[in-house]
C-alpha positions in Angstrom: 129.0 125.9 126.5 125.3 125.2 126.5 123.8 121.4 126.2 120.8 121.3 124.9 118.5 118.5 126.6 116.3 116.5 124.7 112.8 115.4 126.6 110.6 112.8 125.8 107.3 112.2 126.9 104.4 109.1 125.8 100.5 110.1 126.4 98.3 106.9 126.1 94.9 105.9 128.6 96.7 102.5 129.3 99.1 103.0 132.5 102.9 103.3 132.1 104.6 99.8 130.9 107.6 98.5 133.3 109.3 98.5 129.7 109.2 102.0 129.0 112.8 103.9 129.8 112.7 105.9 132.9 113.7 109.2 131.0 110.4 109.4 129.1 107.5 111.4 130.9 104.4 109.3 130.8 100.9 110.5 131.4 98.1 108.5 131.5 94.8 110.2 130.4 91.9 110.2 127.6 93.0 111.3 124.4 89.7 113.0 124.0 90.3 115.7 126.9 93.1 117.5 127.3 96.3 116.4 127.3 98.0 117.2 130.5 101.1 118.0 129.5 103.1 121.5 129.9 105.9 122.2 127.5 106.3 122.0 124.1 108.4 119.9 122.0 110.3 119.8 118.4 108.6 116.7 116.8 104.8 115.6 118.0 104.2 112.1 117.0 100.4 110.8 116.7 100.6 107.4 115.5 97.4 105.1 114.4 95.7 107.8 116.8 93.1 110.0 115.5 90.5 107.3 114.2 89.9 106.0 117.8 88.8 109.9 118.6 85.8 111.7 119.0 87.0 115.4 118.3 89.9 115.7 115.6 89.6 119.4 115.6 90.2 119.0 119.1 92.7 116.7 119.0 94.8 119.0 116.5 94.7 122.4 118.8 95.8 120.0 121.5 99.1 119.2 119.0 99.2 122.1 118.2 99.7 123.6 121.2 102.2 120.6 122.1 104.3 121.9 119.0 106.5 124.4 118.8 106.9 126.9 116.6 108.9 125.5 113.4 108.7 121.8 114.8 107.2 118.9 113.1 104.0 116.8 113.3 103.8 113.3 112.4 100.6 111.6 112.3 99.4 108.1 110.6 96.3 106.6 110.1 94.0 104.5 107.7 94.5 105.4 104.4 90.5 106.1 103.5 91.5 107.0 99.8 92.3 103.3 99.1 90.8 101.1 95.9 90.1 98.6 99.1 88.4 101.9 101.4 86.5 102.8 98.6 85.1 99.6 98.1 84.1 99.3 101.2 82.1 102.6 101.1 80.7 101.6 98.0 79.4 97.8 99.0 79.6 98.1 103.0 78.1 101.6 102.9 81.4 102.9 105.1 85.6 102.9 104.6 86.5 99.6 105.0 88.3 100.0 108.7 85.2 101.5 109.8 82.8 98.5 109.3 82.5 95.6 111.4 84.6 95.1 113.8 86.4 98.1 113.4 83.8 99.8 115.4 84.0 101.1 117.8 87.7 101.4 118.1 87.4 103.0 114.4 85.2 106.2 115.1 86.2 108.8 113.0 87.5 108.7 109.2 89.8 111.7 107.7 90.9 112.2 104.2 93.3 114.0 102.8 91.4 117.2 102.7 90.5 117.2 106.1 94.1 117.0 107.0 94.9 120.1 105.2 92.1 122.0 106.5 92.6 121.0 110.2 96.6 121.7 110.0 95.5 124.9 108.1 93.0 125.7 111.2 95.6 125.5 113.9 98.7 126.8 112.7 100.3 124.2 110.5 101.9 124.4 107.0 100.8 122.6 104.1 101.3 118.5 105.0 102.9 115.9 102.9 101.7 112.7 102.6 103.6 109.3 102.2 102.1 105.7 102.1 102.9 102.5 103.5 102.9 100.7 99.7 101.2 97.6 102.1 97.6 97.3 101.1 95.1 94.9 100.8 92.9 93.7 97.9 89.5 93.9 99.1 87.2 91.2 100.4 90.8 89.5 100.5 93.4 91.9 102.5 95.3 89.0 103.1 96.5 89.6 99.7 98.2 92.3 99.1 98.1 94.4 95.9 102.1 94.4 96.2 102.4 90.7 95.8 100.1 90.3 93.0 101.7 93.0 91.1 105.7 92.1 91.8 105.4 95.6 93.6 104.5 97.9 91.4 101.1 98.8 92.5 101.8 101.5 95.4 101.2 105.0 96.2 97.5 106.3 97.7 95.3 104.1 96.1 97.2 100.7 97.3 97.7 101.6 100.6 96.1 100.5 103.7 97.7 103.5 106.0 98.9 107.1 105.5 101.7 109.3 107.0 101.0 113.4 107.0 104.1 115.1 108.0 104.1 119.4 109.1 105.3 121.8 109.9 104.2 124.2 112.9 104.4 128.1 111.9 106.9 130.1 113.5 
C-alpha cells in the first residue's frame, strides 16, 4: 500500500518562529527574488502578500512554478474595488490602503482584471473571487457597512479584502 505524505513548507523574510511545528519547511528570503524552494505542492497559499511586492508578474511565475499541475492557488489581498477604495482614489488621489501610512508596506494595487490576466499569463484557469463581507465606511472604517446595514450590504463593493481562488492547468 502506498502512503501518500503530505509536506508543508512557510516562505516569509522574518526568521522561523519557535512556534512553528517542526514538520513545516521554513525558508527565509525576499519575496521579491526567487523563492528557494524545490518541489511543487497541491495548494499554494499567498495571503495579504502581493501588495507588499514589487513585481506581481514575477511573483505569479514564482507560484506558478510552486503549483502543480491541477493544484490550487489561494491568494488574498485589499479589495481595491471597494465604495471605501474608490473613494479614496477619488478624494486621496490613490486606493485607500495605499495612502498614508499604508506606504510603503502597500506598494502595488491589483484588481480584478489584473488577477485574471496574470493567472491567464502563467498557466492558471479562470479565478473566482469571494469577499470578506467586513468593510469599512470611508473616512470612518471603524464603522463597518455591515453594522449600519443589519448585514445586508456585502459582496465586492463592501469589502475591505478579496480571496481569488485557481486552478493550475494540467
Amino acid at each position: 500500500m502506498r502512503r501518500s505524505v503530505t509536506a508543508y513548507a512557510g516562505v516569509d523574510m522574518f526568521e522561523r518562529t519557535g512556534s512553528l511545528p517542526c514538520e513545516i519547511n521554513w525558508y527565509s528570503g525576499d519575496l521579491n527574488e526567487d523563492i528557494p524552494i524545490n518541489g511543487q505542492f497541491d495548494t499554494v497559499t499567498c495571503s495579504e502578500v502581493i501588495e507588499h511586492l514589487e513585481n506581481p508578474r514575477r511573483t505569479f511565475r514564482c507560484l506558478s512554478g510552486l503549483t502543480k499541475p491541477g493544484g490550487l492557488l489561494v491568494l488574498t489581498m485589499p479589495n481595491q474595488e471597494s465604495i471605501r477604495s474608490y473613494v479614496g482614489l477619488v478624494l486621496g488621489g490613490h486606493f485607500t490602503q495605499f495612502l498614508g501610512s499604508s506606504y510603503p508596506a502597500h506598494i502595488t494595487a491589483l484588481v480584478r482584471l489584473d488577477l485574471v490576466r496574470l493567472c491567464a499569463e502563467v498557466g492558471f484557469g479562470q479565478p473566482t473571487f469571494q469577499y470578506t463581507n467586513i468593510g469599512g465606511i470611508p473616512k470612518a472604517p471603524w464603522l463597518t457597512w455591515q453594522s449600519m446595514s443589519f448585514g445586508l450590504l456585502r459582496g465586492r463593493l463592501f469589502s475591505d479584502n478579496i480571496a481569488m481562488i485557481t486552478r493550475k492547468h494540467a
